[in-house]
C-alpha positions in Angstrom: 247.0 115.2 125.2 246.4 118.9 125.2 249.1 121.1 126.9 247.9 124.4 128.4 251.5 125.8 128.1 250.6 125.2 123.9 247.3 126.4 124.3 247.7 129.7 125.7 250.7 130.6 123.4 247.7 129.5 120.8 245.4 132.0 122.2 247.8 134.6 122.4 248.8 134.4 118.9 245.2 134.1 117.6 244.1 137.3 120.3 247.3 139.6 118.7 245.9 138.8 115.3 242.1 140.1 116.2 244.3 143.0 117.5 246.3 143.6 114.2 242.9 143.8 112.7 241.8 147.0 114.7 244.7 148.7 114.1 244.9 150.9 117.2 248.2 149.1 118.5 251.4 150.5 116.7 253.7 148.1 118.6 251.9 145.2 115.9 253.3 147.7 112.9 256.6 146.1 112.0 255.1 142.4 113.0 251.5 142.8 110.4 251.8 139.9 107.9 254.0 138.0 110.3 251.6 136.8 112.5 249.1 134.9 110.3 252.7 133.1 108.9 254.0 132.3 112.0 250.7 130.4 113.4 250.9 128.2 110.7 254.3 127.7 111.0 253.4 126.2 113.9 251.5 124.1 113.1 254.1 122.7 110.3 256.2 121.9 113.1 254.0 120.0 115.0 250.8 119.3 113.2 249.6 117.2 116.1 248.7 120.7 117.8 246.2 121.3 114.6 242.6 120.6 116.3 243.8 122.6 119.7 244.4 125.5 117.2 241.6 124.7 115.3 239.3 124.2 118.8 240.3 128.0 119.6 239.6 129.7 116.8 235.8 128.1 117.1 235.4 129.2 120.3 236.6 132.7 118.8 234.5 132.7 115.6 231.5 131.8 117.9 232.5 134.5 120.0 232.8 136.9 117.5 229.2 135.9 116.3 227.5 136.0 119.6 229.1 139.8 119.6 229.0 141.1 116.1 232.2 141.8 115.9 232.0 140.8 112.2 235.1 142.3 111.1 236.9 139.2 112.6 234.6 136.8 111.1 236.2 136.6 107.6 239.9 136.0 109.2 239.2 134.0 111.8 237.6 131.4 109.2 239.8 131.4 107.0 242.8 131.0 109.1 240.8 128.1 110.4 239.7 126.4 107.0 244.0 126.5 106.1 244.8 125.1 109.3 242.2 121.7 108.9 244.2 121.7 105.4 247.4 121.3 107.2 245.7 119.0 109.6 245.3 115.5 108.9 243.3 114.4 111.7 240.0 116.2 113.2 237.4 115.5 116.0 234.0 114.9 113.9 232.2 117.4 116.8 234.9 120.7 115.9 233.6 119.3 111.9 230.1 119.7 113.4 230.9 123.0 115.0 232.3 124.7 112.3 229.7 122.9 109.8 226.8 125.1 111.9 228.7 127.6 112.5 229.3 128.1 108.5 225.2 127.7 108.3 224.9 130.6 110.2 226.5 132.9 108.0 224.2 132.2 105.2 221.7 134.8 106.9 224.4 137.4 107.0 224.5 139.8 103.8 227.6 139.2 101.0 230.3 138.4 101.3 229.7 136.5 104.5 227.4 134.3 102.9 228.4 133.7 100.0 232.0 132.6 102.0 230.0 130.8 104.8 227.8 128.7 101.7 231.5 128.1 99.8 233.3 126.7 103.2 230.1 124.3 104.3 230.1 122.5 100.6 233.9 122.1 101.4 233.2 120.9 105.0 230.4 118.6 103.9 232.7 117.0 101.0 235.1 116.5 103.5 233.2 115.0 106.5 231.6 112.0 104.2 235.1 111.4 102.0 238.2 112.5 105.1 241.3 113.7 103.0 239.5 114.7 99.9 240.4 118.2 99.6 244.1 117.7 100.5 244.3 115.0 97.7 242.4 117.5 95.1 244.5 120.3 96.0 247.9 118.6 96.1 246.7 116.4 92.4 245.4 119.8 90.9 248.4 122.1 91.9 251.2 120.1 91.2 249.6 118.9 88.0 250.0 114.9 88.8 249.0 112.6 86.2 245.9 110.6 86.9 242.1 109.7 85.5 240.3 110.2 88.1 240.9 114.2 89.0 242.8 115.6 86.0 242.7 119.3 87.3 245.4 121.2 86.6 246.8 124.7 88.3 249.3 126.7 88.1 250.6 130.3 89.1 252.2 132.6 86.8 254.3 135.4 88.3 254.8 138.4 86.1 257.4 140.7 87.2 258.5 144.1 85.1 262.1 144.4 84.9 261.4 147.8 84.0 259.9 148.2 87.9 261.2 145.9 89.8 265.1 145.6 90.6 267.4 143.1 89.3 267.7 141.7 93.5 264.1 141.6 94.2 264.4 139.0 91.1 266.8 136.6 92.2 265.0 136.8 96.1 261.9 135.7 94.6 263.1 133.5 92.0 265.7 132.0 94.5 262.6 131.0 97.1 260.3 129.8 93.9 263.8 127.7 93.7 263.7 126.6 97.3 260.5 125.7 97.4 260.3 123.2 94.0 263.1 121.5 95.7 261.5 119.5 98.1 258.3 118.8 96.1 259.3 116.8 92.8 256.2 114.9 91.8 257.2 111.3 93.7 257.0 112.7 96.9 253.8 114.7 96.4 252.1 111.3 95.3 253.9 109.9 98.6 252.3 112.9 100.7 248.6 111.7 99.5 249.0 108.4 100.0 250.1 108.9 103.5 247.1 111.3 104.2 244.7 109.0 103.0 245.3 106.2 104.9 245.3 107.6 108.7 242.0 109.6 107.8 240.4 107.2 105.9 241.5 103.7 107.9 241.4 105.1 111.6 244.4 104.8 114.1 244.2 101.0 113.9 245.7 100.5 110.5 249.1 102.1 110.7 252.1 101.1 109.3 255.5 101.4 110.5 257.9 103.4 108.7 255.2 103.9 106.0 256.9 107.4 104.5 260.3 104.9 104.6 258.7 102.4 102.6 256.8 104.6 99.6 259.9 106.3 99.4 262.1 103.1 98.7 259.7 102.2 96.2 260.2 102.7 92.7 258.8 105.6 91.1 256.6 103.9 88.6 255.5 102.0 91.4 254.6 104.9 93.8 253.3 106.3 90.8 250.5 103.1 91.0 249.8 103.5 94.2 248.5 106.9 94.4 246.6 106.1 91.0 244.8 103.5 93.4 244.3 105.7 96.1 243.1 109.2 94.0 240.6 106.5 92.1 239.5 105.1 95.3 238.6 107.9 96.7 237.4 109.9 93.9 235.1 107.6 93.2 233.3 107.5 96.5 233.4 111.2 96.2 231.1 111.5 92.7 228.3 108.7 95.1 229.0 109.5 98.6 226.5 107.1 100.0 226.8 103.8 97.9 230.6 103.8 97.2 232.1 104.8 100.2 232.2 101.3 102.0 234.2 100.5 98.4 236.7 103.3 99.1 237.5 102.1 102.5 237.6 98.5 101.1 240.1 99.7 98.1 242.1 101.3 100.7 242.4 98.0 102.8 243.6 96.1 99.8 246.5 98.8 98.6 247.0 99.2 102.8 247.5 95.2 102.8 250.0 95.0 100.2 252.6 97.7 102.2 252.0 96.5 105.0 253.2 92.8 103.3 256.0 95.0 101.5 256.6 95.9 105.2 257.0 92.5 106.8 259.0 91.2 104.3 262.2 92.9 105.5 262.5 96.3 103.5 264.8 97.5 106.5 264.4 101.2 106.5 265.4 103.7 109.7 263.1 104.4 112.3 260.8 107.0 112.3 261.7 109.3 115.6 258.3 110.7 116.4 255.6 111.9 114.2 257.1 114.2 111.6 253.4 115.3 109.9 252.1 115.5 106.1 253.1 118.6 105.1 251.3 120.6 102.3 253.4 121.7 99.3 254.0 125.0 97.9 251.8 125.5 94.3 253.8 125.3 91.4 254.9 128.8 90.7 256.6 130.2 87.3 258.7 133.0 87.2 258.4 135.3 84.0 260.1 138.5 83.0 257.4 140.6 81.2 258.9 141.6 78.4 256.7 140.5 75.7 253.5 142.4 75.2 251.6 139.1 73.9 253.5 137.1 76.6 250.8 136.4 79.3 248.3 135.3 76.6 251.5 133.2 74.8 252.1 131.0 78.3 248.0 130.8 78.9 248.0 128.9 75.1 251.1 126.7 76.4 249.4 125.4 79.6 246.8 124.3 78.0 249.0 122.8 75.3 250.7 121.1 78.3 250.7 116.7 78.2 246.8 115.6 78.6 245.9 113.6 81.3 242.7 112.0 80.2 240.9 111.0 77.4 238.9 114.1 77.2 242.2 116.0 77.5 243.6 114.1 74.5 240.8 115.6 72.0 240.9 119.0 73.3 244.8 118.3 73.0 244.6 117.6 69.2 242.4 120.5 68.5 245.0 123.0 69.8 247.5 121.1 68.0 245.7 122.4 64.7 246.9 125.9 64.8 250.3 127.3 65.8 251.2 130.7 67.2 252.1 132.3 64.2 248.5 131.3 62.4 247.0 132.7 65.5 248.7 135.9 65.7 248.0 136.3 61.4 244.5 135.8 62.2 244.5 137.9 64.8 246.1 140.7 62.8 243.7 140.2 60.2 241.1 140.8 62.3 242.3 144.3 63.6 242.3 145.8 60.0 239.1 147.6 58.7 238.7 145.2 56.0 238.6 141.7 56.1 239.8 140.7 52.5 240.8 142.0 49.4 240.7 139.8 46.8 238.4 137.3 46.9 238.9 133.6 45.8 235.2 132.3 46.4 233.2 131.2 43.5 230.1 132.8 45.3 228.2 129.7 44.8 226.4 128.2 47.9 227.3 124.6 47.1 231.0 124.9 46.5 231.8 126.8 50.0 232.3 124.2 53.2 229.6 123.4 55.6 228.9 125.6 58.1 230.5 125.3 61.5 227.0 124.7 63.5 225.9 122.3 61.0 229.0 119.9 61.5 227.5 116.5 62.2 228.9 115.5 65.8 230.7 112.6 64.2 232.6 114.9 62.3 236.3 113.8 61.7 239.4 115.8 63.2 240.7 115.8 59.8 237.6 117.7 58.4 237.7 120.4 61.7 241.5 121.0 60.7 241.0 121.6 56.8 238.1 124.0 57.7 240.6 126.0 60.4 243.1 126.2 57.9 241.2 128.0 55.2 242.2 131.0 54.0 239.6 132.6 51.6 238.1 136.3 51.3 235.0 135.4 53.3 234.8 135.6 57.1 234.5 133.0 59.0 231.9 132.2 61.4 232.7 130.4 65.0 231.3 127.0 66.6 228.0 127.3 68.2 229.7 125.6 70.8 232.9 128.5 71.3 230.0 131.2 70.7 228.3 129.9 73.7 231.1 128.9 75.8 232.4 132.9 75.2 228.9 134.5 76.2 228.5 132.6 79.2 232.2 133.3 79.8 231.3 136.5 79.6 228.1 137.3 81.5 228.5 135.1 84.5 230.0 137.5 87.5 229.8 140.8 85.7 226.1 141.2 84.7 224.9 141.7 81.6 224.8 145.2 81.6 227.2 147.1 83.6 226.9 150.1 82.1 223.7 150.3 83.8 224.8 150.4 87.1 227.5 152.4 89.3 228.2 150.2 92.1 231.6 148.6 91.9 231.1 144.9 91.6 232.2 142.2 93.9 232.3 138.5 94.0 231.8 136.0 91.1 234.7 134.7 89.1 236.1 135.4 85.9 235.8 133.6 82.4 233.6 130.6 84.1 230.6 129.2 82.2 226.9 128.7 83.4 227.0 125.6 81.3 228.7 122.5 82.9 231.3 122.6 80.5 234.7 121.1 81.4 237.7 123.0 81.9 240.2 120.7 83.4 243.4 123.9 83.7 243.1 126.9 86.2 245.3 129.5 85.4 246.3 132.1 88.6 248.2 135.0 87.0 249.7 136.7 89.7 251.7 140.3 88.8 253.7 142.3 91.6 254.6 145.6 91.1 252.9 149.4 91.3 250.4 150.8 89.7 252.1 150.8 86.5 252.2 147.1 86.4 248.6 146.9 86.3 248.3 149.2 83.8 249.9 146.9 81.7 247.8 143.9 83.1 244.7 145.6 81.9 246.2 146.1 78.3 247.0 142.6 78.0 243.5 141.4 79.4 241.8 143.5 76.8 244.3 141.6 74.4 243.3 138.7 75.3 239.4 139.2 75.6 239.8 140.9 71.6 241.6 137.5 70.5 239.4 135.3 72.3 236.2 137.3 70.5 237.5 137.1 67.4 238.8 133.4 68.0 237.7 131.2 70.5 241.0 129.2 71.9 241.3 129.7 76.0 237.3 130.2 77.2 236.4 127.1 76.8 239.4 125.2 78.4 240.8 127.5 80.6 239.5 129.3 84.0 241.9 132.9 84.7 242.1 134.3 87.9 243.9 137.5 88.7 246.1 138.2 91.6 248.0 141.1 92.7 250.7 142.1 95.0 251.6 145.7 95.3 255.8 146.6 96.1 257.4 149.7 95.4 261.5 150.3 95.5 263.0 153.3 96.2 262.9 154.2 92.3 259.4 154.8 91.8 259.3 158.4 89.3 256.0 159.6 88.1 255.4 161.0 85.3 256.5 164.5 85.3 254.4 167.5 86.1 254.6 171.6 84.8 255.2 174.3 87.1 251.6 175.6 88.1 250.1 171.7 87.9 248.2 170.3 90.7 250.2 169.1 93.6 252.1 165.6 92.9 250.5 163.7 95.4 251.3 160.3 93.3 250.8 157.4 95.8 252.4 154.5 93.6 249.6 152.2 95.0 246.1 153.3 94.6 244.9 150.5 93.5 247.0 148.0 96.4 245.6 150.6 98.7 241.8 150.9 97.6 241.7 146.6 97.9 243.0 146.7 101.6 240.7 149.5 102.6 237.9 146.5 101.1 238.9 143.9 102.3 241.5 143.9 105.8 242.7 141.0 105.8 244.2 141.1 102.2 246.0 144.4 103.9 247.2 142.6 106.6 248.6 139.5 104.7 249.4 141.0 100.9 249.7 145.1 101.6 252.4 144.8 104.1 254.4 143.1 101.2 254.8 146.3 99.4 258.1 147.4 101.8 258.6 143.8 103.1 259.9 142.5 100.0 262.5 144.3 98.8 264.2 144.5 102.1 263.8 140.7 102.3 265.6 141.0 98.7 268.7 143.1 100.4 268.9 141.2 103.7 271.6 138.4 103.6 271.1 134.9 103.5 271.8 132.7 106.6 273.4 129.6 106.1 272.2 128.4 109.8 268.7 128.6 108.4 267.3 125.6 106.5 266.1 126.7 103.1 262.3 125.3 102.9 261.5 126.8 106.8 261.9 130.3 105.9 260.4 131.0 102.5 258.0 133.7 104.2 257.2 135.1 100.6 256.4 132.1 98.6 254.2 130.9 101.4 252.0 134.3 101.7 251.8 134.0 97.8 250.7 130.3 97.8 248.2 131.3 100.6 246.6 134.4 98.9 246.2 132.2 95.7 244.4 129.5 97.7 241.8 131.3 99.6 241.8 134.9 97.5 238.5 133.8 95.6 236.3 136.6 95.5 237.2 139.1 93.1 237.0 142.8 93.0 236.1 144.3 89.1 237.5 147.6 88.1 236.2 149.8 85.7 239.1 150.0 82.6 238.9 152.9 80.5 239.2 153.9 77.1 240.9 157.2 75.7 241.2 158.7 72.2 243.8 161.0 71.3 244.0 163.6 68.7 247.3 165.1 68.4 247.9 168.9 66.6 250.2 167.3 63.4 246.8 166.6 61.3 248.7 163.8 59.8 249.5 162.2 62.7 246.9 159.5 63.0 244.7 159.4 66.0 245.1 156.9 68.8 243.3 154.9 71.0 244.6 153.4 74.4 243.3 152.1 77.7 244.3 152.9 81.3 243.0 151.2 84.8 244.3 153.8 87.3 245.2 157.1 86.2 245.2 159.8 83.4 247.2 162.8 83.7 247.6 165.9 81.2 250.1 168.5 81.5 250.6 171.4 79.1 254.0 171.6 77.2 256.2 174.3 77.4 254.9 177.4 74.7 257.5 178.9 72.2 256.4 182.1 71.3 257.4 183.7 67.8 260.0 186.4 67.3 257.2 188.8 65.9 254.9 188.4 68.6 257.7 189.3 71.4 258.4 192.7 69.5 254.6 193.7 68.8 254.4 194.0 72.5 254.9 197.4 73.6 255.1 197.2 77.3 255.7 194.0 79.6 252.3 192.2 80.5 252.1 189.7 83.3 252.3 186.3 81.7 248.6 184.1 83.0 250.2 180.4 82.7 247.8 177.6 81.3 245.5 177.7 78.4 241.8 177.4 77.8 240.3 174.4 77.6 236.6 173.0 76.9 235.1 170.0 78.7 232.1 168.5 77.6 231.3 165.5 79.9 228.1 163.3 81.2 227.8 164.1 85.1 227.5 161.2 87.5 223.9 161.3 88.7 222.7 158.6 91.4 219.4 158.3 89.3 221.8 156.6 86.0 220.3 159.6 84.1 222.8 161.2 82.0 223.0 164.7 82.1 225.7 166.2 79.6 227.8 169.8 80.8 229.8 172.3 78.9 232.4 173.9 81.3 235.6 176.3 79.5 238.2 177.5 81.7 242.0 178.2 82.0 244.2 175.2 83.2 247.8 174.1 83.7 247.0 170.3 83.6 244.8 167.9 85.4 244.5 163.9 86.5 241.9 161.5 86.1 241.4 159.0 88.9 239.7 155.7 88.2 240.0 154.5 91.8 237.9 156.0 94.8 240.0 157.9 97.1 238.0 156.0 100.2 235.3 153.2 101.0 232.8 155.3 101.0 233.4 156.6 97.1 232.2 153.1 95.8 230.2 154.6 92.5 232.2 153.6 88.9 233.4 156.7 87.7 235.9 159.2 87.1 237.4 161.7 89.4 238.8 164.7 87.3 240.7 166.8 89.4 241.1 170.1 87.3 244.3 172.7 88.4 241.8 176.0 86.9 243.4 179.0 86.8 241.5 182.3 88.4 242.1 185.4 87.5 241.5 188.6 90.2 242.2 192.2 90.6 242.7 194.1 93.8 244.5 197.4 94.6 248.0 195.9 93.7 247.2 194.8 90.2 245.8 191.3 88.4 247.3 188.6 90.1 246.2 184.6 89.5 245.9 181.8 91.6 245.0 177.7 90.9 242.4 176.3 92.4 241.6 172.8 92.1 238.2 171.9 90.0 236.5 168.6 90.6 234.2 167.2 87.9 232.5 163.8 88.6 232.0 161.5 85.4 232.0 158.6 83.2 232.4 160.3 79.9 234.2 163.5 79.2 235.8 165.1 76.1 238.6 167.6 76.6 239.7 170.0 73.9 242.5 172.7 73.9 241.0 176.1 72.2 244.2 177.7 72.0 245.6 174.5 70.0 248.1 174.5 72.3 249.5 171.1 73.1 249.7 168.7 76.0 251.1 165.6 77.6 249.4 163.1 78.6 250.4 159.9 80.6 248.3 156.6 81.1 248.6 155.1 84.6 251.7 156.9 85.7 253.9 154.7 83.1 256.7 157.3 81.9 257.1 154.4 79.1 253.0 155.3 78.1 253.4 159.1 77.2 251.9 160.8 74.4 253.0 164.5 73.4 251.5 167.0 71.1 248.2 166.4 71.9 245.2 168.7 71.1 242.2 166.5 72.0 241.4 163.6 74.9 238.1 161.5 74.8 237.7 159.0 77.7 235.1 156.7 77.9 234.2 153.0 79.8 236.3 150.6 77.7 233.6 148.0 76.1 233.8 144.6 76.1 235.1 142.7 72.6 232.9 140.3 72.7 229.8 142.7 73.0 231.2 145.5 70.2 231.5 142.3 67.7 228.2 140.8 68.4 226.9 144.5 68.2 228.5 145.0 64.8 227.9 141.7 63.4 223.4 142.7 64.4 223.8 145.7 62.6 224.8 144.5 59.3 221.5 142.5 59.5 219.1 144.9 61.5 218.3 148.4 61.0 218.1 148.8 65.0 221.2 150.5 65.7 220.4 151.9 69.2 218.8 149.0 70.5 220.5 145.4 71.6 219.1 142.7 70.4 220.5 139.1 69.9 223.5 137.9 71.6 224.3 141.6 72.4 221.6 142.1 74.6 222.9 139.1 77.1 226.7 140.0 76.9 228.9 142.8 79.7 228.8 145.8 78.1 231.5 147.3 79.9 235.4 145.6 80.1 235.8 144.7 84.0 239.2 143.8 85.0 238.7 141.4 88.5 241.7 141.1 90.9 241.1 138.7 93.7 240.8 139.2 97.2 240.0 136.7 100.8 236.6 138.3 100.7 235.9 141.1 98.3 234.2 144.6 99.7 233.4 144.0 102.9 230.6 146.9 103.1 
């Protein structure tokens, strides 16, 4: 029975929400992130309370509809769509009323639509087969063994030690801790065995003491049980319409056997009210970044991880053929100019192996292996299959040419095939940091889309996701600036900043993280407070990697440096966020200082020529020559505001103007904005520079004469584009593969809804 005192404390916590989103109320400051948190907390406590929660925030999406007040659309339904998660029993009319109301979004523009159409397939799934995405989430998450749904995911938190402090460490790694604790793999097999039956068999097959008696069972035998139930229902899932009546009678046999375990005197405490199904954390690992080939390292281990089904099992022996050190030989190889030197081929047709795409399918493992471990002069050519899996891997969510257009893209999903291909792991790499940290992400994305270009291994098993959640500490030190430079206005968040101004819900759940957590880290623990109750920060992560789907793709960028020691060899780089460039401090000779008769005001900077393709709204490219006097400048990859969505590159010039007047020559530094994707910057003077690559003191180059920046390009697309050359004398033109492959390397970090516009 409904209480009113529960219901207006409901509506009161949903109307302060809708208030946090306008942001006029500065009393909600120090509470934004709390109270999305604290709503489901209650709901944790007493799940019975679910469908009154749920009830209000449909009258308050419809609301919000009949109005157009769209900004609370996104919120409201998601904050709905996590509570029937946590709630095990729903009215089928609020499943019909948020079923239409879902409908109705599909005439809205992105990303309402696209949203509204993901959240109805959901609803629909889960109105003909009750329980279904509970048991799919649970299974996949905490990676339980069974045939029937062997999805795995898994989060991987990358922290910088270099960034983050050794306390912020332990808090996190101390509530990952907490939270594994109370979610071994028994009791999440107990938890969806206990959902299924109250949703799935009604109110009049209940069991006593039913969590009592699955937990005095033996493991194995739990272990059964849930294989029955996930098969069950699974099953009725893939033919909704024939196969459900066989669910619900598979159910009523495994249901018949407790309740016999039950009446034959298992004697177990009684259960004092109704104590709820609760939904467990992910499974979270912790990892220090300190290797540079560490992310893609753990990617090759999950997917090396036991197999689950018989399809596992073959993919399983295949990436038992190579080991880490082949892989990283190979991929060595592959980054010299040459790709033998001496060659041990006889150079006749019929003694070299059979192509990969002309490898009968009943081709043996053993025959697959010998051909991976060859090591001869020639190069060798990849499956048909991996050279498919990689291009639609590729081209689906990022277009096929992106250098084509300058909106910022939205939505899709990373490294996902057109092709129904199976890929049974999900890997959610989550970093936390500042803008340095991402940096760093983008370097070892583009390492991993240049191994998988050259080598195949991840795209077809393994789906990526990227995650982000900006903190900064009290330590954060830029890179350092000269004198006469532009003025440091170095937020250490552009990027954390540009996403919330996007999307406002991720910057009232993930942005207010940034402060929260290391004073979190610093505060003391309460030993009054039970552990599992209070992990606030583990239970924002494991709801941002839930429902932060949609992805937002950044521009990365490519930069050549040439550096005034001729034998220094030139080097090229990437950076996500930021370039700066200051001018290093000029020695002058002996002999100069006493050629100079009188004193003559010294005019700081040097000259500098920039060549660079202006940013025209018509894509036509228009190339400039500009030469002036400068003390430094930064290049920003990330628009300052919502309204700056165009990919390109904000150069923000500290020029140096000379003028006379009655009082002599005097100078002053003006700041000169040039708008482009591709710019070349030269000293004249040979005098030398700094230059720093996303505000990482620990990515600093010196003695630089020469900076080229340009949109990074995707592996896959510069191999395929190399590899139509050698046999086609149309160099400027892409045909082939090339022509259907991203162009441009796009790194997507995920967001509730991506740009909202």
């Amino acid at each position: 029975m409904e209480s009113p005192e529960v219901e207006s404390d409901f509506l009161r916590s949903v109307h302060a929400l809708l208030r946090e989103l306008d942001g006029h109320h500065p009393a909600f400051q120090s509470e934004r992130g709390m109270l999305r948190w604290t709503l489901h907390k209650k709901i944790d406590r007493n799940p019975s309370n679910g469908a009154l929660l749920i009830k209000i925030l449909v009258k308050e999406l419809e609301r919000a509809e009949r109005c157009n007040y769209r900004q609370y659309i996104i919120p409201l339904l998601h904050t709905l769509m996590y509570t029937l998660l946590k709630t095990s029993c729903v009215p089928d009319d609020l499943y019909e009323r948020v079923y239409d109301f879902c409908k109705k979004l599909l005439t809205l523009p992105k990303p309402y639509c696209t949203i509204g159409l993901d959240y109805a397939q959901q609803l629909k799934l889960e109105r003909t087969i009750p329980g279904v995405l509970y048991q799919r989430m649970v299974s996949a998450e905490q990676s339980l063994k069974n045939d029937s749904f062997p999805y795995q995911e898994k989060v991987f938190m990358f922290v910088d030690p270099y960034l983050l402090s050794e306390a912020v460490c332990r808090a996190l790694v101390a509530e990952i801790k907490a939270a594994q604790k109370s979610q071994c793999a028994t009791s999440c097999m107990v938890y969806v065995i206990e959902r299924a039956f109250p949703v799935l068999l009604k109110e009049h097959h209940r069991i006593r003491n039913l969590h009592a008696i699955l937990k005095a069972m033996p493991p194995d035998v739990t272990e059964h049980c849930f294989q029955q139930v996930v098969a069950a229902i699974e099953h009725a899932g893939r033919d909704m319409n024939a196969e459900y009546s066989q669910c619900i009678e598979e159910l009523e046999k495994i249901h018949s056997t407790l309740q016999s375990t039950s009446e034959k005197g298992v004697e177990q405490p009684a259960a004092e009210g109704s104590p709820g199904i609760p939904l467990p954390n992910p499974n979270i690992s912790f990892h220090l970044w300190t290797d540079e080939d560490q992310l893609w390292k753990e990617l090759v281990l999950f997917i090396r991880s036991p197999s689950q089904s018989c399809e596992q099992d073959s993919l399983s022996e295949e990436l038992d053929s190579f080991e880490f050190q082949d892989v990283m030989t190979d991929y060595e190889c592959c980054e010299q100019s040459r790709f033998s030197i001496l060659s041990t081929d006889s150079g006749i047709e019929r003694d070299l192996p059979m192509p990969c795409d002309e490898v009968p399918p009943s081709c043996s493992a053993e025959t697959e292996r010998s051909r991976l471990q060859r090591k001869g002069c020639m190069k060798k050519r990849g499956s048909t299959l991996d050279s498919i899996a990689f291009l639609q891997s590729s081209s689906n969510g990022q277009g096929s040419k992106s250098a084509g257009k300058l909106q910022r893209k939205s939505g899709g999903s990373i490294m996902e095939p057109m092709a129904p291909m199976k890929r049974l792991h999900t890997a959610r790499v989550l970093v936390l940091g500042d803008d340095r940290v991402l940096g760093r992400l983008a370097q070892a994305y583009y390492s991993l889309r240049k191994r998988e270009s050259r080598r195949t291994i991840l795209t077809p098993r393994l789906k990526v996701q990227f995650y982000y959640v900006p903190i900064v500490e009290e330590q954060f030190i830029s890179c350092p600036t000269e004198e006469y430079a532009l003025p440091d206005q170095t937020e250490p968040c552009e990027l954390g900043a540009y996403l919330g101004r996007a999307d406002p819900w991720y910057e009232s759940n993930i942005n207010t993280l940034c402060h929260m957590i290391p004073k979190l880290a610093t505060m003391p623990s309460s030993p009054s407070k039970t552990a599992v109750s209070d992990l606030f920060i583990v239970d924002v992560i494991a709801y941002y990697v839930r429902l932060g789907l949609h992805p937002i793709f950044f521009q990365v960028y490519a930069v050549k440096l040439l550096f005034s020691n001729a034998a220094v060899e030139p080097v090229e780089d990437i950076f996500l966020i930021e370039l700066s460039a200051t001018l290093e401090e000029c020695n002058p000779s002996k002999d100069n200082l006493l050629m100079k008769k009188k004193p003559v005001m010294e005019v700081p900077g040097a000259d500098f020529t920039f060549v660079y393709k202006k940013v025209l709204l018509s894509n036509r490219e228009k190339e400039e020559t500009v030469s002036l006097r400068s003390t430094g400048l930064v290049m920003k990859a990330i628009p300052s505001n919502q309204t700056e969505d165009l990919v390109r590159l904000n150069v923000n010039v500290a020029e140096v103007i000379k003028t006379s007047n009655l009082a002599g020559r005097s100078y002053s530094v003006v700041t000169n904005k040039i708008e482009t994707r591709h710019i070349n910057i030269k000293s004249t003077e040979q005098r030398s520079f700094t230059v720093c690559l996303d505000k990482d003191s620990r990515r600093v180059y010196k003695n630089v004469i020469s900076v080229e920046v340009f949109p990074c390009l995707e592996p896959s697309y510069c191999l395929q584009k190399t590899r139509t050359r050698r046999n086609s004398f149309q160099e400027e033109e892409d045909v082939g593969l090339a022509k259907y492959l991203p162009k441009s390397l796009l790194l997507p970090i995920n967001t509730f809804a991506g740009i909202i516009q």
